[in-house]
C-alpha positions as CSV (number, residue, x, y, z in Angstrom):
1,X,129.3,228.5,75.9
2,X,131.4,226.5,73.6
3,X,134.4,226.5,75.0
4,X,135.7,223.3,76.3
5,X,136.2,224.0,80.0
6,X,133.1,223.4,82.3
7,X,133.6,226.6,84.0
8,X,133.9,229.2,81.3
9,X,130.5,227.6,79.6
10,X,129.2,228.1,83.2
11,X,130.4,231.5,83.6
12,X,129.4,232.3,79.8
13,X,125.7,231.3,80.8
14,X,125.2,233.4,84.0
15,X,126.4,236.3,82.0
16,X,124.2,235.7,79.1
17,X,121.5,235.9,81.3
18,X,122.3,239.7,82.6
19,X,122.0,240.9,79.0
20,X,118.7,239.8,78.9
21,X,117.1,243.0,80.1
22,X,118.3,245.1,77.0
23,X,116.1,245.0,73.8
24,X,119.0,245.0,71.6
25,X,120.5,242.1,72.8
26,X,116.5,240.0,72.9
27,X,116.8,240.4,69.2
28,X,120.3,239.2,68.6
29,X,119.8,236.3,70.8
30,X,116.0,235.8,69.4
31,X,117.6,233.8,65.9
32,X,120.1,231.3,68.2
33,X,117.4,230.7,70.8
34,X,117.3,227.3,70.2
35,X,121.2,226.6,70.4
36,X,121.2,228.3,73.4
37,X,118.5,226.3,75.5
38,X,120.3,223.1,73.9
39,X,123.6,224.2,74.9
40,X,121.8,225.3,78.7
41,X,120.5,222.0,78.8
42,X,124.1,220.3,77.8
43,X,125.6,222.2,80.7
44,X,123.2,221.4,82.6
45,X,123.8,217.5,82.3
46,X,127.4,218.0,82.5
47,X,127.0,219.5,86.3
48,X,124.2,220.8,88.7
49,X,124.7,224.4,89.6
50,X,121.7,227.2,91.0
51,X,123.3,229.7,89.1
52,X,122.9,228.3,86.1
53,X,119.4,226.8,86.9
54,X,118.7,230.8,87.5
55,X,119.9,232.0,84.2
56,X,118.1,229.5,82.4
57,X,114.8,230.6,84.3
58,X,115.4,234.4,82.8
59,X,115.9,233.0,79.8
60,X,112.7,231.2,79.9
61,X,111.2,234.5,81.1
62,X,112.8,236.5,78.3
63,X,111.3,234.5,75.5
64,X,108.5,233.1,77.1
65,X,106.3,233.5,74.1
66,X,108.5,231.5,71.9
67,X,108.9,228.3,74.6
68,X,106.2,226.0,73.6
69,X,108.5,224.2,71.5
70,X,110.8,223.3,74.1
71,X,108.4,222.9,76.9
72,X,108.7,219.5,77.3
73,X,112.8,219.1,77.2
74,X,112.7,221.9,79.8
75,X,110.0,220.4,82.0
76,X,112.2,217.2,82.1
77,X,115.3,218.6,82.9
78,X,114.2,220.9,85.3
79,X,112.3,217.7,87.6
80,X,115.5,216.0,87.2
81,X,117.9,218.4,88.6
82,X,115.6,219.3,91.3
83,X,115.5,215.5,91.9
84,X,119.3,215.7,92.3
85,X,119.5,218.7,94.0
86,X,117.1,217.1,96.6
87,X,119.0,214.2,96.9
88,X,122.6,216.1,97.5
89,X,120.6,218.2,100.0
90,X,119.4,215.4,102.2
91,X,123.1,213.9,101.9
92,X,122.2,210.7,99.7
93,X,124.2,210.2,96.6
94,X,122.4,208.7,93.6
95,X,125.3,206.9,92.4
96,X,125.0,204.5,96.3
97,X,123.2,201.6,94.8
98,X,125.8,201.5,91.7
């Protein structure tokens, strides 16, 4: 998710999130948890995409206990991109008025 190419880091993150269902991995990714949300997040303001909206979801889900810390970041970002993803559905570009 570090690379510098906007489609590896997306392609890294969907993939991340299918390792989630084995215990061995939880408790590698368990000490980087918070590099990975920030580095979620950083895609995520870089460009919109379900797939990776999903994969952050199960990663919420997979460490649910240990969220409250980043609650709030996650709350924000999620109203946002739904915000934008409403727009682009309904055809109105947020960028019309600039």
């Amino acid at each position: 998710m570090k690379d510098t190419e906007l489609p590896v880091k997306i392609h890294a993150a969907v993939a991340l999130s299918n390792m989630l269902g084995n215990e061995i991995c939880l408790k590698e990714i368990r000490p980087i948890l918070p590099q990975l949300l920030d580095a979620y997040l950083k895609i995520m303001n870089e460009m919109d995409n379900d797939k990776l909206v999903t994969s952050l979801e199960i990663l919420i889900d997979s460490f649910a206990d240990e969220m409250e810390p980043y609650a709030v970041e996650l709350c924000n970002k999620m109203v946002i991109y739904s915000q934008i993803s409403s727009l682009s559905y309904l055809g109105t570009s947020i960028f019309a008025n600039i």
